[in-house]
PAZAPA-4460 file (N, C-alpha, C; in steps of 0.05 Angstrom, whole numbers, plus 32768, in hexadecimal, padded with zeros to 4 digits):
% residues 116
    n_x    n_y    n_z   ca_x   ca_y   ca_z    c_x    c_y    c_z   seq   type   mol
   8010   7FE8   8000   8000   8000   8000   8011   8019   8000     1      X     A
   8028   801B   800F   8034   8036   8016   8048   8035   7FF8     2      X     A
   8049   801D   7FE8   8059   801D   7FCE   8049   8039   7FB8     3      X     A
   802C   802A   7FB6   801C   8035   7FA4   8017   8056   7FB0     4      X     A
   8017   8058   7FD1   8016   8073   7FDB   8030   8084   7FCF     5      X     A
   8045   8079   7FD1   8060   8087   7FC6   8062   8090   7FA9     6      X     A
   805D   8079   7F9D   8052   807F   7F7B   803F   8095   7F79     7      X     A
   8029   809B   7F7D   801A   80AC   7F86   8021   80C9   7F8A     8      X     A
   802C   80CA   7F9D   8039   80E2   7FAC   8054   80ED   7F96     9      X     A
   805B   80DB   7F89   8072   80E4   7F7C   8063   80F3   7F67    10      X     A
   804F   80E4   7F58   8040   80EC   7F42   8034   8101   7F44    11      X     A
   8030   810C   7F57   8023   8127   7F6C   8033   8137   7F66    12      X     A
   804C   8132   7F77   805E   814A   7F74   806C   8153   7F59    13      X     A
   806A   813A   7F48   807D   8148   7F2C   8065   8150   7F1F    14      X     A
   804D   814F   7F1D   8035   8158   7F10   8035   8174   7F18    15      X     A
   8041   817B   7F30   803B   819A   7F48   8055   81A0   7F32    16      X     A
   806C   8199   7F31   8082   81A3   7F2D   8088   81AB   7F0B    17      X     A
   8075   81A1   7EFF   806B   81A0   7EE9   8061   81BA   7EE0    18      X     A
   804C   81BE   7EEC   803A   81C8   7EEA   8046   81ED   7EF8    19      X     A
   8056   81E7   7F11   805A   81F8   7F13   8072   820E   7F06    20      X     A
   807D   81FC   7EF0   8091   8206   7EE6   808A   8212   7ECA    21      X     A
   8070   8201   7EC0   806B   8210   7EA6   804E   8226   7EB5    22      X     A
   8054   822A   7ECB   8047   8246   7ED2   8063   825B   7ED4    23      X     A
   8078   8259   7EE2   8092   8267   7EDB   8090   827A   7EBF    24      X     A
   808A   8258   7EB0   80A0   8265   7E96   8089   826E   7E86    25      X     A
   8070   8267   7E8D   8058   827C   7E79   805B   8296   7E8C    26      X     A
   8065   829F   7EAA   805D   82AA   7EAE   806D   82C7   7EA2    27      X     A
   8086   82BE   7EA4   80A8   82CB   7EA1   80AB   82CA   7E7E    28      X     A
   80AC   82B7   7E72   80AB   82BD   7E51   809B   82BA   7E47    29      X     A
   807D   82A9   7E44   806A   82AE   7E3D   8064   829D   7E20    30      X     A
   8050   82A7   7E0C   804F   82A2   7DF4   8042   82AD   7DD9    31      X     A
   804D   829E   7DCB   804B   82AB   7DB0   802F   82A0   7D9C    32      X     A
   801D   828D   7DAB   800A   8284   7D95   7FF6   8293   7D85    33      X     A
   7FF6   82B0   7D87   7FDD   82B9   7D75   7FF2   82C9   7D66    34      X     A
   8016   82CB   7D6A   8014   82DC   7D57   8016   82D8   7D35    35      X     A
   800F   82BF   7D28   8009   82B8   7D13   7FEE   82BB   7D06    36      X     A
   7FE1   82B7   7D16   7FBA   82C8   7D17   7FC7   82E6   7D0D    37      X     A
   7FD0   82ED   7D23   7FCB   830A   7D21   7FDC   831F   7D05    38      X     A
   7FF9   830C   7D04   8005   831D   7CE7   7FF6   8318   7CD8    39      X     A
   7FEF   82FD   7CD2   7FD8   82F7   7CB3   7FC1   8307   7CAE    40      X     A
   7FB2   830D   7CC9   7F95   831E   7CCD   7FA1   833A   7CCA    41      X     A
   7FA8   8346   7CDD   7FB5   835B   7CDE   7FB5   8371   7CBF    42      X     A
   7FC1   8369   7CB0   7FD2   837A   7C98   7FB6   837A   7C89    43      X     A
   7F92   836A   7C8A   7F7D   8363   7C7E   7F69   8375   7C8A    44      X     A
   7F6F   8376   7CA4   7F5F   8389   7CB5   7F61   83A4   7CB9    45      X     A
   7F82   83B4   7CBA   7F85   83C8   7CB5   7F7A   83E0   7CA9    46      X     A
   7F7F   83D9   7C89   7F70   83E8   7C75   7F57   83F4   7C7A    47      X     A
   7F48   83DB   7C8C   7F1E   83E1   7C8D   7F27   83F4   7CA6    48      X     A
   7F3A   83ED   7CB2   7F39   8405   7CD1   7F45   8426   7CC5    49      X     A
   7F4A   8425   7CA6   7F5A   843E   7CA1   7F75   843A   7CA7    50      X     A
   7F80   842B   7CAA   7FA1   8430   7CAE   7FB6   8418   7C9C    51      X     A
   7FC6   842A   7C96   7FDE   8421   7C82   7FEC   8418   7C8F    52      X     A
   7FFB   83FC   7C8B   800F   83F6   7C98   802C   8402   7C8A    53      X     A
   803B   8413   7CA7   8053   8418   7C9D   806B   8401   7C9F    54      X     A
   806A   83EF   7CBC   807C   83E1   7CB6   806B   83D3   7CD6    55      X     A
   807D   83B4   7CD1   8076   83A8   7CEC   8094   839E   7CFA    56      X     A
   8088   83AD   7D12   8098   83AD   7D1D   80A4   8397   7D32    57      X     A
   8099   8382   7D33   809B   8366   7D43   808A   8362   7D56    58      X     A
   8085   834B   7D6A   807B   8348   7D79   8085   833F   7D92    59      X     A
   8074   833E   7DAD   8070   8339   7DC6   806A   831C   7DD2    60      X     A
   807B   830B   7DDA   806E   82F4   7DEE   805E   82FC   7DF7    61      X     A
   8040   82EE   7DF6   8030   82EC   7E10   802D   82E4   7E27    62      X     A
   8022   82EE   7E43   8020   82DE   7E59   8003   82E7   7E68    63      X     A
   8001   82E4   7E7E   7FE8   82EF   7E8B   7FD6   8305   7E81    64      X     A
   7FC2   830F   7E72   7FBC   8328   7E71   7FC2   832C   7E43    65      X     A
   7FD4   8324   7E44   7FCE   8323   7E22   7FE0   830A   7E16    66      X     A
   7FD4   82F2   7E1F   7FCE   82DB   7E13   7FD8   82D6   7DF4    67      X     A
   7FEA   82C2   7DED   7FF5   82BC   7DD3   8009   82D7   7DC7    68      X     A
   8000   82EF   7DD6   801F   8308   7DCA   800B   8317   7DB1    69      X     A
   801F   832E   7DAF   800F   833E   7DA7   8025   8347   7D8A    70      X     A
   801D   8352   7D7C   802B   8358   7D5F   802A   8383   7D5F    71      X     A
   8043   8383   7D5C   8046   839D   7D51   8044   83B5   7D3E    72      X     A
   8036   83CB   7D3D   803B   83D0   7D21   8038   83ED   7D1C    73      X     A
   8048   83F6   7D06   804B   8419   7D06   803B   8423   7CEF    74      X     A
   801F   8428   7CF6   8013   842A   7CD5   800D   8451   7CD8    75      X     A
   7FF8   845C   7CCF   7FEB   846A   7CC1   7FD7   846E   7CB6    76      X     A
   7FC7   847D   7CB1   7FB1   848E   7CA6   7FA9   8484   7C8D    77      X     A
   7F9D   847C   7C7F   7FA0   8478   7C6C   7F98   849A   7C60    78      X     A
   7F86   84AA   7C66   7F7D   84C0   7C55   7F93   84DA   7C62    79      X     A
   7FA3   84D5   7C6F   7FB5   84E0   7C7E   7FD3   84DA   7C89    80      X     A
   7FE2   84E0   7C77   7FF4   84CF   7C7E   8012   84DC   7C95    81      X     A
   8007   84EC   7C9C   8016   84F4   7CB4   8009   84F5   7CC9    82      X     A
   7FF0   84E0   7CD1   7FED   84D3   7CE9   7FF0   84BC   7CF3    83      X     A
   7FFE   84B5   7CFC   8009   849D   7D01   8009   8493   7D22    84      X     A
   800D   8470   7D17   8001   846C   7D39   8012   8453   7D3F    85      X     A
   8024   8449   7D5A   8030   8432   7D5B   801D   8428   7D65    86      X     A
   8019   8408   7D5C   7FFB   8404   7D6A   8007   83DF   7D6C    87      X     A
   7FF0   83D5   7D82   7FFF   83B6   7D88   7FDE   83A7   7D86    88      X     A
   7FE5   839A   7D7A   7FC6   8384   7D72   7FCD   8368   7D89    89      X     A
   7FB4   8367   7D98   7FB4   8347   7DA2   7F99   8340   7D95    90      X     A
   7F98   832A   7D96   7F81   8313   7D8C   7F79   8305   7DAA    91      X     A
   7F63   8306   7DA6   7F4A   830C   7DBE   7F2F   8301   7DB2    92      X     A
   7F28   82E2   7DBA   7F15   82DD   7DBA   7F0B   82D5   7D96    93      X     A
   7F2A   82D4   7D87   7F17   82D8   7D6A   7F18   82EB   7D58    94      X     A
   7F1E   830F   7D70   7F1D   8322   7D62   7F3F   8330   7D66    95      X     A
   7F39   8340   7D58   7F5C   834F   7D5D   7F58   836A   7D6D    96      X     A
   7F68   836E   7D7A   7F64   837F   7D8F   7F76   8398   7D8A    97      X     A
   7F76   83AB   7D85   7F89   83C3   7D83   7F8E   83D8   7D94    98      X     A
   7FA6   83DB   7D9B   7FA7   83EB   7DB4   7FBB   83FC   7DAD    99      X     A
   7FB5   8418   7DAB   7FC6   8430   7DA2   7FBD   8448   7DB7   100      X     A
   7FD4   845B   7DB9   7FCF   846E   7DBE   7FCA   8481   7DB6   101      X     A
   7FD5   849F   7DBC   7FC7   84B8   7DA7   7FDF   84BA   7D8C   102      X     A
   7FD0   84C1   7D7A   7FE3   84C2   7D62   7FF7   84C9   7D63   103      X     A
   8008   84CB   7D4E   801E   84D8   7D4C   8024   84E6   7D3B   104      X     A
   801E   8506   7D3E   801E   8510   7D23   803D   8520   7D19   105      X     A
   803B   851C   7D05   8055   8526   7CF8   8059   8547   7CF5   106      X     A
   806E   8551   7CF6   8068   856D   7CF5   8088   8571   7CE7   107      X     A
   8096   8574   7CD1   80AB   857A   7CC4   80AC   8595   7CB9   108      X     A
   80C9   8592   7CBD   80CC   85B4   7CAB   80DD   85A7   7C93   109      X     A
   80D5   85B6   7C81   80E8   85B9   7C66   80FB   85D1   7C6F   110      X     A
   8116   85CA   7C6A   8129   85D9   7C66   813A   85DB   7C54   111      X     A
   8140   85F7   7C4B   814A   85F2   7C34   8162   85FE   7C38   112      X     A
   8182   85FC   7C2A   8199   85F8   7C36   81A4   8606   7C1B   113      X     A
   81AE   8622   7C1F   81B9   8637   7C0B   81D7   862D   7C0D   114      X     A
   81ED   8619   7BFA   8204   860E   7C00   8218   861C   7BE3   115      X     A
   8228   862D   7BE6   8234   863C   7BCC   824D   8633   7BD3   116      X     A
***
């Protein structure tokens, strides 16, 4: 009896030890599973939201709070093209999620450079 108790108890603890280690490592590095969803969707979805992609900029491991990682990206206006926005997409439930702040608008001077 105290054989099959030991067997038992061992199976206990490496199941705990198990378990508690791929809580560590989702918690500390996390993962990457939506961000293949999200570049493929992403660059399809844009356009209908008005915005140009300027460039992508990479992505985020996920862990607690945004799940599978999130994808980067520096687009634009489409009817405007000196508003621009760094913006990070997670996938949520199905849908894509976009989370930006306030624009970024461009403001340049032309200078012109009298060189004899």
């Amino acid at each position: 009896m105290s054989f099959i108790y030991n067997n038992i108890s061992r199976l206990i603890l490496s199941l705990l030890a198990v378990m508690f280690l791929w809580f560590v490592y989702y918690s500390i590095v996390g993962t990457n599973g939506n961000i293949k969803e999200i570049t493929k969707r992403a660059p399809i979805e844009m356009p209908e939201r008005g915005w140009e992609i300027m460039r992508y900029e990479g992505y985020q491991y996920g862990n607690f709070g945004k799940h599978g990682g999130r994808a980067w990206y520096h687009v634009r206006n489409i009817d405007n093209h000196s508003i621009q926005y760094r913006i990070q997409v997670t996938l949520w439930g199905g849908k894509l999620e976009y989370w930006y702040g306030k624009p970024e608008t461009l403001n340049r001077l032309n200078i012109i450079h009298n060189y004899k």
